[in-house]
N, C-alpha and C positions, 0 to 999 in steps of 0.2 A: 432340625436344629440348624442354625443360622454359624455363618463361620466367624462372627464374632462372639460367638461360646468357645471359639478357642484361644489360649492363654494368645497374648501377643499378637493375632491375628495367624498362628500357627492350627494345623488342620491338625484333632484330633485323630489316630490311629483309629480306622475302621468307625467313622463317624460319617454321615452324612451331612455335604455342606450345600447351602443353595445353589453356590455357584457352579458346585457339581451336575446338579438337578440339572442346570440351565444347561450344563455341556454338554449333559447324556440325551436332553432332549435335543439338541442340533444333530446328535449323530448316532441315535438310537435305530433310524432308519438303513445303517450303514452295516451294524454287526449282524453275525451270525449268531444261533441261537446260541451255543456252547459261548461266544464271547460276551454277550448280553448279561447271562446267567453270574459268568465271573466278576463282571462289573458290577453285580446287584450286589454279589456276596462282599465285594471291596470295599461301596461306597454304604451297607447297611440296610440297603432294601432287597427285597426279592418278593418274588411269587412262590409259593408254595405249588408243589408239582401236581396236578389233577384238582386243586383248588379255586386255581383263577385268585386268590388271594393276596393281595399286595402286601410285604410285610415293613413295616418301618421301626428298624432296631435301633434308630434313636428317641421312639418314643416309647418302644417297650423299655427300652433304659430307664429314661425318665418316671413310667410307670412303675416300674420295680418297686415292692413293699419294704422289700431293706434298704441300708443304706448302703451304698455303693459310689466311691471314689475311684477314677481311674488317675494311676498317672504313671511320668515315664519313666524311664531306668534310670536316669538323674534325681527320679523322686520328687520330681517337677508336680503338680496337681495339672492335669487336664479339661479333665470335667466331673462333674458331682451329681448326681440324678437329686428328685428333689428332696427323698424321703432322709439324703444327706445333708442336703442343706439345712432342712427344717432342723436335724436333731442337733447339727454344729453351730447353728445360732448364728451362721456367718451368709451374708449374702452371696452367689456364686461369683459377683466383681472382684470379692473380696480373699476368692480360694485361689480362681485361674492362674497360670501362670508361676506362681509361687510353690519356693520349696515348702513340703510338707510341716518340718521343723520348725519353719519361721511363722509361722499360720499357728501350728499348733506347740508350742514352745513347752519343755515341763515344768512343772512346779519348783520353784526355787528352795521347795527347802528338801533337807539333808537324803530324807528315806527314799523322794520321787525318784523313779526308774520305770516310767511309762513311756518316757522316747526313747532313753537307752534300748528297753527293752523289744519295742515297735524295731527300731534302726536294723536289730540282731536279726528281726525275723524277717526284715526286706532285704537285706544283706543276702543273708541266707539263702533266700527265694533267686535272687540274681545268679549267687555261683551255682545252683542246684538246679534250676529251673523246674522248682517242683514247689506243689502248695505247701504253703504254711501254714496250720491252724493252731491260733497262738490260746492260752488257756487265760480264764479271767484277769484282767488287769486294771490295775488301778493309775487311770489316768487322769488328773485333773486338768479343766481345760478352762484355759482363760476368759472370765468374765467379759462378753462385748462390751464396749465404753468404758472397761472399768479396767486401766490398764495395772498390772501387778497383782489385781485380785482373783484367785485359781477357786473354782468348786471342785467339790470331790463329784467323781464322776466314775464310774466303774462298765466296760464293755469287753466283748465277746470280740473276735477279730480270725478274720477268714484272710490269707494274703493270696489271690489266685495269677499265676502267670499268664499272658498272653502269648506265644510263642509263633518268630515268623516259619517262613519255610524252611530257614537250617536250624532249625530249634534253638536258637536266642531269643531272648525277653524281649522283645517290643514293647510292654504293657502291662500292667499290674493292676490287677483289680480289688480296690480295698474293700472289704465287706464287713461293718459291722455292727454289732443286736446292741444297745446300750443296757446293760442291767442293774442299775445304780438303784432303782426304787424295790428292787427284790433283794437287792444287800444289805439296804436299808432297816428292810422291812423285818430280816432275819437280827441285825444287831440289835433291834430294837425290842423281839422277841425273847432275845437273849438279855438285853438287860433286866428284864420288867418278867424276866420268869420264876414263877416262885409269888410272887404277886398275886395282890385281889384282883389286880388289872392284867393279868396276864392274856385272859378269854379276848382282848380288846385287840392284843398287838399279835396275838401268837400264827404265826403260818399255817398254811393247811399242809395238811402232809406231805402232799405231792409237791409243792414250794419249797416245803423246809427241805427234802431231798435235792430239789436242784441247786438251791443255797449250799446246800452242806457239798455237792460234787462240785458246782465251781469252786468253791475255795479249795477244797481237796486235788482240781487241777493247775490252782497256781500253787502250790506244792510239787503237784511232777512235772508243771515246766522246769521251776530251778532245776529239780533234781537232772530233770532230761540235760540241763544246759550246762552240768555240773560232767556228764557222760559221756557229751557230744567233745568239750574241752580234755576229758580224759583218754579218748579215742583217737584227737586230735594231736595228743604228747606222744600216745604207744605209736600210730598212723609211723608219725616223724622218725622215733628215735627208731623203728623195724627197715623204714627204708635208707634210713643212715646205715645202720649195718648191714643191709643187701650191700648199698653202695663198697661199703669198706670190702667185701669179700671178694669185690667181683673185678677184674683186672680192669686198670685204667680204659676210660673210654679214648682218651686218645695213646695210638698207636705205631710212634714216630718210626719203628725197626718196619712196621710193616702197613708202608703207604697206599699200597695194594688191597688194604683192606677198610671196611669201616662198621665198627658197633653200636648200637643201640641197646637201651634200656628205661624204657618208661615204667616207673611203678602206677598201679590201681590209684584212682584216686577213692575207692572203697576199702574202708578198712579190711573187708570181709575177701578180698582178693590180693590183696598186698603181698610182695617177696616170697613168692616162690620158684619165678623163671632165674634160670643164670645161662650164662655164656662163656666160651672159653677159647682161646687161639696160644698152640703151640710151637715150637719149630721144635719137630723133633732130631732135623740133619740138615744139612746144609739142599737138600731138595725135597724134605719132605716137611709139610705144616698139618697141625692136626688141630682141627675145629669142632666145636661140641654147645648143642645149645638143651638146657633140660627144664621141666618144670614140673617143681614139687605140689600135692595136694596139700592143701593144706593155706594158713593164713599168719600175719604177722611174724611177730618175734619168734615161733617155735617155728615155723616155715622157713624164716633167713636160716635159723640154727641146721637145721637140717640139709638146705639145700648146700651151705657151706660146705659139712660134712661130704655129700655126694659129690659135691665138684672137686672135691681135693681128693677124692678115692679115685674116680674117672681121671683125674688128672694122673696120677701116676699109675694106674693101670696102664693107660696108654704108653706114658713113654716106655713104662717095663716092655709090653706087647709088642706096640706098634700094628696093632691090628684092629678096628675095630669092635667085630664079632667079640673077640679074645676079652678087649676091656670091658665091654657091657655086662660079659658073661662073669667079668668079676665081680662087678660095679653090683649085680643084680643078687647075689651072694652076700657080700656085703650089704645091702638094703635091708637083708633079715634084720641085721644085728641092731640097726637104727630104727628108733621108735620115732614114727611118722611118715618112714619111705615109704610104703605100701601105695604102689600104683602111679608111683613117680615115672615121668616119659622121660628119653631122653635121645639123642640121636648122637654119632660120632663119625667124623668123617675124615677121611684122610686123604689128601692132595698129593700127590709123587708131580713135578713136576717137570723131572728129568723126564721121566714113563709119559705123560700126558693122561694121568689118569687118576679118577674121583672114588676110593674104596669106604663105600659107608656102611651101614647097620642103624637099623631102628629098634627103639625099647618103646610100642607102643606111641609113639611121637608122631606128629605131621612132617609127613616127608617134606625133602630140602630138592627143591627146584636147579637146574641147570639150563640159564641163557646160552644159548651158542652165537654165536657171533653176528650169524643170519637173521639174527632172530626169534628164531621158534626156542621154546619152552619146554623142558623136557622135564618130565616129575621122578625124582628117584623114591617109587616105592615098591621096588623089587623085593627089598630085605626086610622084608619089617613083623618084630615077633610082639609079643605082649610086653606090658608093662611091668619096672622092677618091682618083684617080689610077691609077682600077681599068677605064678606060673609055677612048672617043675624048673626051676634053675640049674640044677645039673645036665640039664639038655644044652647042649651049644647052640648060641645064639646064630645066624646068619649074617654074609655081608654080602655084596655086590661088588662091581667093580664096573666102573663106565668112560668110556675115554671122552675126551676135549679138545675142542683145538684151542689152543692160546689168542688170549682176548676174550673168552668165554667168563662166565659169569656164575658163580655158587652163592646161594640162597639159602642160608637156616633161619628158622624162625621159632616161635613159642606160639601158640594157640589163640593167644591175647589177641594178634594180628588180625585174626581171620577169624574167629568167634564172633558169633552174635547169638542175643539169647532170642529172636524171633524168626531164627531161619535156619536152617541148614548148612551143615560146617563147607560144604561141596559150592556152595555160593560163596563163602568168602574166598576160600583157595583159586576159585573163577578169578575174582578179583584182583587177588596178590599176579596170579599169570598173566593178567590182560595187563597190571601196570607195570611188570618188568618186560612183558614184550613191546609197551610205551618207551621205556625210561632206560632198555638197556644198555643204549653205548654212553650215558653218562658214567664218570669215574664215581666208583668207591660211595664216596663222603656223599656227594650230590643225590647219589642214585638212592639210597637209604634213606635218605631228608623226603623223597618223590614216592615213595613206597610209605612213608609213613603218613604223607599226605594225600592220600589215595586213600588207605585203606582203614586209620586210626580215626575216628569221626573227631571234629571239633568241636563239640557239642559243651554244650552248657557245664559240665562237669568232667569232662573226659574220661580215659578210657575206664569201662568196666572192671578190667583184669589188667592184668602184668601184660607187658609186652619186650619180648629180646629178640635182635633181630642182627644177624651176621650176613654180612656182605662180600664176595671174596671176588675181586678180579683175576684170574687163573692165566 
């Protein structure tokens, strides 16, 4: 494919152009095999390993049986293979370059909701980066030469992501099966049934099923799109009241410090981390970071609950151990505690020393000044409510020198669902023995861009993360 097949004289994504050809052949002599290889896979060609097969994926494109539209994350049109052209009735001068909308405009009158509906599902594709497979739609598409006048047209729609190497959308691949003459064929079935004539029009079984399931799934699109908006209101109004329960993220009494709080951008993980910073005396701060199982609205409710118990168990105590051992007591009596983490930790800063206790939590890291990374998980029992709780919980006790650095977090952090919790905790230690002599605010912002992916939809889970200059 010639690189005037790209809009504007712009080089499609992962297309091959001649002028390409011409460069790789000047200095094809020059790579190694490993560079050669990546260059094939860049520009759309390759060899095939034990084959000796040259492969040219801009004319399997072209080849391709369906139809298939690329374009960019502006929704720009790219390129078109041809089995797209032929069924859009538009020449490829006539696609390149241009927004999809303005190409394929909807029908002006009142019920069309075929680009609306398109729009939602490339939308969607963009923040998600995950396929879209849209259910029958009725899209009519304007008559070539005949401007103003729409056919009804009815098709199938695949929306597939391209994604670069930090998993953003480069490229969208639009795929779709036209079925306007099997919709046809079934209304027209439907009229004329009961009829002499009916034997003439009527489908064959295995037709009249798939007629009957597409329409049946533009039904549980709305309905899905009626779910995903209903998901979208709970999502909001769960993480507003996390927000409201959980003390100000800024923390003017205590400059010394800084918090975080990312909620899920999955409904299915949303509000259950909290955090907490106390001053229990004039030398002593008590810091607590916990997350509840659980999801949404009955998650915020709960974890609220927990943190306002651990909140004043502690100042009662003043001990770690002592408060969990309360906290974990109380977690009977609340329905949804069950196997809630939570960690507590106490600062003396007169003493120069860190007194914590784990409920089942990731332990809370300690930067020292030098450097080195020190992991407080001496003390650590089971989860509340998960155990005999009339047993006394455990604390520790570790000293500091001033300038040192205490680290709570929630799971969210260092979680991934394809690896090993012991790899992310790697993580969080190598970036705070990076990032440790920034202050507070900074160092927290550095740690979360380290270890919270930026990806196409963000994070999985909840993430709360305490910062303590000591």
């Amino acid at each position: 494919m010639s690189d005037s097949d790209a809009p504007g004289g712009r080089e499609s994504p992962g297309i091959r152009t001649d002028l390409d050809a011409d460069a790789e052949a000047e200095t094809a002599h020059t790579r190694s095999p490993s560079s050669t290889a990546e260059a094939e896979a860049e520009t759309g060609t390759g060899t095939r390993a034990g084959t000796g097969i040259d492969i040219d994926f801009a004319k399997v494109f072209q080849a391709l049986p369906s139809p298939v539209m690329l374009l960019a994350p502006d929704l720009t049109i790219l390129n078109a293979n041809r089995a797209y052209v032929q069924i859009s009735g538009r020449g490829l001068d006539e696609l390149l370059g241009r927004f999809i909308f303005d190409v394929f405009p909807d029908s002006p009158t009142e019920e069309a909701s075929g680009a609306r509906t398109l729009r939602t599902s490339l939308e969607r594709l963009l923040a998600t980066g995950e396929r879209d497979t849209m259910a029958l739609q009725k899209y009519d598409v304007e008559v070539p030469d005949r401007p103003g006048v729409f056919e009804e047209r009815y098709w199938s729609t695949v929306n597939i992501p391209i994604l670069d190497a930090e998993g953003r959308v480069s490229l969208i691949a639009h795929r779709v099966e036209e079925v306007t003459a099997l919709v046809r064929a079934r209304k027209a079935a439907d009229r004329t049934q009961g009829t002499q004539h009916a034997s003439l029009t009527t489908l064959s079984h295995e037709d009249a099923m798939t007629a009957d399931l597409l329409t049946r799934s533009q039904e549980l699109q709305e309905l899905n799109e009626e779910l995903r908006k209903a998901h979208a209101r709970t999502h909001e109004v769960a993480v507003t009241l996390q927000r409201a329960m959980l003390p100000g993220t800024a923390l003017p009494r205590h400059d010394f410090a800084a918090v975080r709080y990312q909620p899920a951008t999955s409904f299915l993980n949303v509000c259950g981390d909290w955090y907490d910073l106390i001053d229990l005396d004039e030398d002593r701060l008590a810091a607590a970071v916990g997350d509840v199982v659980g999801h949404g609205l009955e998650a915020a409710g709960v974890m609220g609950q927990l943190r306002s118990a651990l909140s004043a168990a502690i100042r009662a105590t003043g001990r770690p151990a002592d408060a969990l051992t309360t906290l974990a007591q109380h977690a009977h009596t609340v329905e949804g505690a069950l196997a809630t983490t939570a960690v507590q930790a106490v600062i003396d800063r007169a003493a120069h020393t860190v007194t914590y206790s784990c409920a089942g939590h990731p332990p809370p890291l300690l930067a020292h000044p030098d450097g080195t990374v020190e992991l407080l998980d001496t003390a650590t029992d089971p989860p509340l409510a998960a155990s005999d709780d009339t047993i006394p919980r455990t604390q520790a006790t570790v000293p500091y020198t001033p300038g040192a650095t205490l680290v709570l977090y929630t799971d969210g952090l260092i979680e991934r669902r394809t690896e090993d919790i012991d790899h992310g905790l790697h993580r969080l230690t190598h970036s705070l023995e990076h990032h440790h002599t920034l202050p507070p605010e900074p160092l927290a912002d550095a740690i979360l861009t380290d270890l919270v992916p930026a990806p196409r939809r963000g994070p999985d889970d909840d993430t709360a993360l305490v910062v303590i200059r000591l």
